[in-house]
C-alpha positions in Angstrom: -0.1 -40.6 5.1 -2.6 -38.2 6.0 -3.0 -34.7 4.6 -1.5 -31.5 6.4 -4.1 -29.0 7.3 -2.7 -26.6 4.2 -3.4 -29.8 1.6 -7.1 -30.2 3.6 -8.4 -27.1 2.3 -7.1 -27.0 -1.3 -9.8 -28.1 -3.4 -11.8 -24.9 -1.6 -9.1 -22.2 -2.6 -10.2 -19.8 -4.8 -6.6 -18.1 -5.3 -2.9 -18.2 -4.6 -0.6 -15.5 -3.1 3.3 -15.6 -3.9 5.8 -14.0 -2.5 8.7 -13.0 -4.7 12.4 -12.9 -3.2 12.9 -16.7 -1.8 10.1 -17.7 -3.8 10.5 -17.4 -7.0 14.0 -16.2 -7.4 17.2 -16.1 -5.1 18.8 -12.4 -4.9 22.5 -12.1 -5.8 24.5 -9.2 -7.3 23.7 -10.0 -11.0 19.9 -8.9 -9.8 19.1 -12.6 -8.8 18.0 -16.1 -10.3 14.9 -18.0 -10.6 14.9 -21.3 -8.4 14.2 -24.1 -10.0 11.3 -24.9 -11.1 9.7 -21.9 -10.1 9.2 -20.3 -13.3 7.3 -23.0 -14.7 5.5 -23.6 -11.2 4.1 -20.0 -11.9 2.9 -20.8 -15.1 1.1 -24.2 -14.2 -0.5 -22.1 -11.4 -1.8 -19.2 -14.1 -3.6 -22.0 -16.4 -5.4 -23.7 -13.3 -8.5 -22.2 -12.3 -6.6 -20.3 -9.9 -6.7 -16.6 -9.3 -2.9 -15.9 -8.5 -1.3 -12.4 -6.6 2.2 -11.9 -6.0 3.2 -9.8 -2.9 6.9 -8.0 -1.9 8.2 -6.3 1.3 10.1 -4.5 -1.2 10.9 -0.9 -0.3 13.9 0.0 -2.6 11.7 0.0 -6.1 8.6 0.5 -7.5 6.5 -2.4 -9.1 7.4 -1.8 -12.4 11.5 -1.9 -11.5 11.1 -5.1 -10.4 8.3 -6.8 -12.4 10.7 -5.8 -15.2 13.3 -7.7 -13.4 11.2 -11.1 -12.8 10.1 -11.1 -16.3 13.3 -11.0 -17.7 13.7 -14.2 -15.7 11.2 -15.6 -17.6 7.9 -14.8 -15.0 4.6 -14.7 -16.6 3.8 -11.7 -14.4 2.5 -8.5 -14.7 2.2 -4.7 -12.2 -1.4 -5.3 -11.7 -0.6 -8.6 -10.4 1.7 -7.5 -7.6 0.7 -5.7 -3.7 3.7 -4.1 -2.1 4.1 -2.0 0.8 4.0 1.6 -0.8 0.7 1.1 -3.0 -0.9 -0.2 -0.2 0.5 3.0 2.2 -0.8 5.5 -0.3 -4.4 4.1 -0.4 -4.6 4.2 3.5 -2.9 7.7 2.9 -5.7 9.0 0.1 -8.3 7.7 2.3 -7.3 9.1 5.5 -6.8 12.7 4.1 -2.8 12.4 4.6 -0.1 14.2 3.6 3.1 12.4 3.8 6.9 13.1 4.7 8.7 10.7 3.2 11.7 8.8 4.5 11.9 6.0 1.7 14.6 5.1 -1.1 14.7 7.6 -3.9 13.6 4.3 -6.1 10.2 4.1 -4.9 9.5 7.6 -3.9 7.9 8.1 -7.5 5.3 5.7 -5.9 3.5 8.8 -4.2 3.3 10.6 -6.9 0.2 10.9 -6.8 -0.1 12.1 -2.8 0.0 15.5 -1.1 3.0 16.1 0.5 3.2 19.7 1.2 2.4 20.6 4.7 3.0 16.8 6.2 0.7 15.5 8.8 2.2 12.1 8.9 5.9 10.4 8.5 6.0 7.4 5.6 9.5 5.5 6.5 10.7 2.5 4.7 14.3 1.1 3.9 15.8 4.2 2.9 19.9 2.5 3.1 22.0 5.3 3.0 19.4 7.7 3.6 18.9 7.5 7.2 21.1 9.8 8.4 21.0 11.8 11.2 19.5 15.1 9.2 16.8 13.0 7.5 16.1 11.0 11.1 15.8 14.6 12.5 13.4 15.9 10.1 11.1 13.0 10.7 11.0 13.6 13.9 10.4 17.0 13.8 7.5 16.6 11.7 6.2 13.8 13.8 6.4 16.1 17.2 4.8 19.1 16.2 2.0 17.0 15.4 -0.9 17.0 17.8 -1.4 13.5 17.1 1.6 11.8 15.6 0.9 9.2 13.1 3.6 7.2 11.4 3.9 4.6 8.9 6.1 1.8 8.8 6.4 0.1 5.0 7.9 -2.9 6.7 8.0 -4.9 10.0 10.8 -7.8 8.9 12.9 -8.5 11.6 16.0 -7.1 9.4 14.5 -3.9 9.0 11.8 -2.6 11.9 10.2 -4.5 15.2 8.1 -1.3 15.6 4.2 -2.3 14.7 3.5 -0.9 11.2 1.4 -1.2 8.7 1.1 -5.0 8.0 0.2 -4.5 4.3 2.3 -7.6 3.1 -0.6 -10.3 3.1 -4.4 -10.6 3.4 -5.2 -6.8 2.7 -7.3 -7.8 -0.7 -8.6 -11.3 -0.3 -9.5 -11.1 2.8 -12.9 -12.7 2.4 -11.8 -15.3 0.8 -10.3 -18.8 1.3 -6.6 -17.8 0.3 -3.0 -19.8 0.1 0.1 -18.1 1.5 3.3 -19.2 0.1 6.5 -17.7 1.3 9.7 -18.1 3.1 9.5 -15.9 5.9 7.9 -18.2 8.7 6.9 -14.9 10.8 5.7 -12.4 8.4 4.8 -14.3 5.7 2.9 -17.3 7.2 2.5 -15.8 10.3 1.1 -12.8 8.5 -1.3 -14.4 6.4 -2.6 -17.1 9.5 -3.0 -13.6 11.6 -5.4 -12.6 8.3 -7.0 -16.0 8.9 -5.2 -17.6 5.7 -3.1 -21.0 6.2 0.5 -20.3 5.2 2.7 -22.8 3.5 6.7 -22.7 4.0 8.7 -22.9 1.2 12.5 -24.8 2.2 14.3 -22.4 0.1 15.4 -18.2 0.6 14.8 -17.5 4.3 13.7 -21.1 5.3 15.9 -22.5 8.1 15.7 -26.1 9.7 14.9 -24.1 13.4 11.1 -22.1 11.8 10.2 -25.5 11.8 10.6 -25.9 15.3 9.7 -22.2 16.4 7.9 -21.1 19.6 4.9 -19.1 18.3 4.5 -19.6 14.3 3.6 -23.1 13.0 3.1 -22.9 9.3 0.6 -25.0 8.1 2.7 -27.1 6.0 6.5 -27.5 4.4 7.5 -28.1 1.3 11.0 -28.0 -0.4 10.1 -26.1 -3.2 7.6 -23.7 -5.3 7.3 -26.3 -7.5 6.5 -29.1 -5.2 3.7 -26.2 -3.8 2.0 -26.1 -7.2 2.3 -30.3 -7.9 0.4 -30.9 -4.4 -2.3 -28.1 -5.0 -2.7 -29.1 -8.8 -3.1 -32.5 -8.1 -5.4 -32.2 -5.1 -7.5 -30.1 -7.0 -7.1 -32.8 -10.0 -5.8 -30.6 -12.4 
């Protein structure tokens, strides 16, 4: 049988991006469980001559919440390791000269700590639940008209959450030079995010995977597999590791 495009370029990768929620784990109400295999998959990746990244749309917490939360799964994972949406948003903010007004969750506010917010000359929003309210919609608005130039920033462009364009911080942003792997389970904004970076992106059956991506009009991953697990075997073994 011959090789998908994604198992064609293995032996070149030079790293590995994860993403978390479908991924590694499944979310629930007790805080979520590790699929299987996935925990072991990670740590077969991290003794390979891999360089491995993890990467999260989330928007409710900051790294260390949930890093906290993977690693009492069992994750050999660490902060440093991890790119989310507000880290990324304050780096475009300190290098821009910006001073936010925040429409976020309380939970990862603390994440622009170290940002000017007085005097706002830009609107931050990401999933802020209960928070967007009328008032708080209001404000942001207000701030965003009486600016000569409005400039706003989206943490996330998931189809559950915004369609507006954003910034698309959830992929690509700090390998971009190099040959990278995307794994996730979004088809459209996490393989179709990393191809758009000019990375192939593998779909994982599991989290968001349904039967239909794999007949979608506009995103063709480069390959499927049923698993994290059965990710790591193919790469580990084309790579003869």
């Amino acid at each position: 049988m011959a090789a998908t495009s994604w198992e064609d370029s293995v032996k070149s990768l030079k790293g590995v991006i994860l993403d978390m929620c479908g991924v590694l784990y499944d979310a629930g109400e007790d805080g979520g469980t590790p699929i299987p295999g996935s925990v072991e998959a990670v740590k077969r990746l991290k003794a390979s001559d891999l360089q491995v990244r993890f990467c999260t749309n989330e928007t409710q917490a900051t790294r260390e919440v949930f890093v906290a939360k993977l690693q009492r799964m069992g994750f050999d994972i660490c902060v440093s390791e991890v790119f989310s949406p507000a880290p990324a948003a304050v780096a475009v903010l300190k290098e821009r000269g910006l001073r936010p007004h925040l429409l976020v969750y309380d939970g990862v506010v603390p994440e622009f700590d170290s940002v000017e917010k007085a005097n706002p000359n830009c609107v931050v929003i990401g999933d802020a639940a209960e928070k967007f309210s009328y008032q708080n919609l209001n404000d942001a608005f207000r701030v965003l008209i009486g600016l000569e130039k409005p400039v706003l920033f989206s943490l996330g462009r998931g189809k559950y959450y915004k369609e507006d364009e954003g910034l698309n911080l959830d992929v690509g942003v700090y390998m971009k030079a190099l040959e990278t792997l995307m794994i996730g389970d979004d088809l459209v904004n996490d393989v179709g995010g990393a191809q758009h970076c000019g990375m192939k992106g593998v779909q994982v059956r599991t989290g968001k995977y349904r039967p239909s991506d794999e007949k979608h009009p506009t995103v063709t991953a480069d390959g499927y597999v049923d698993n994290l697990a059965e990710a790591v075997e193919t790469i580990l073994k084309l790579r003869g590791q």
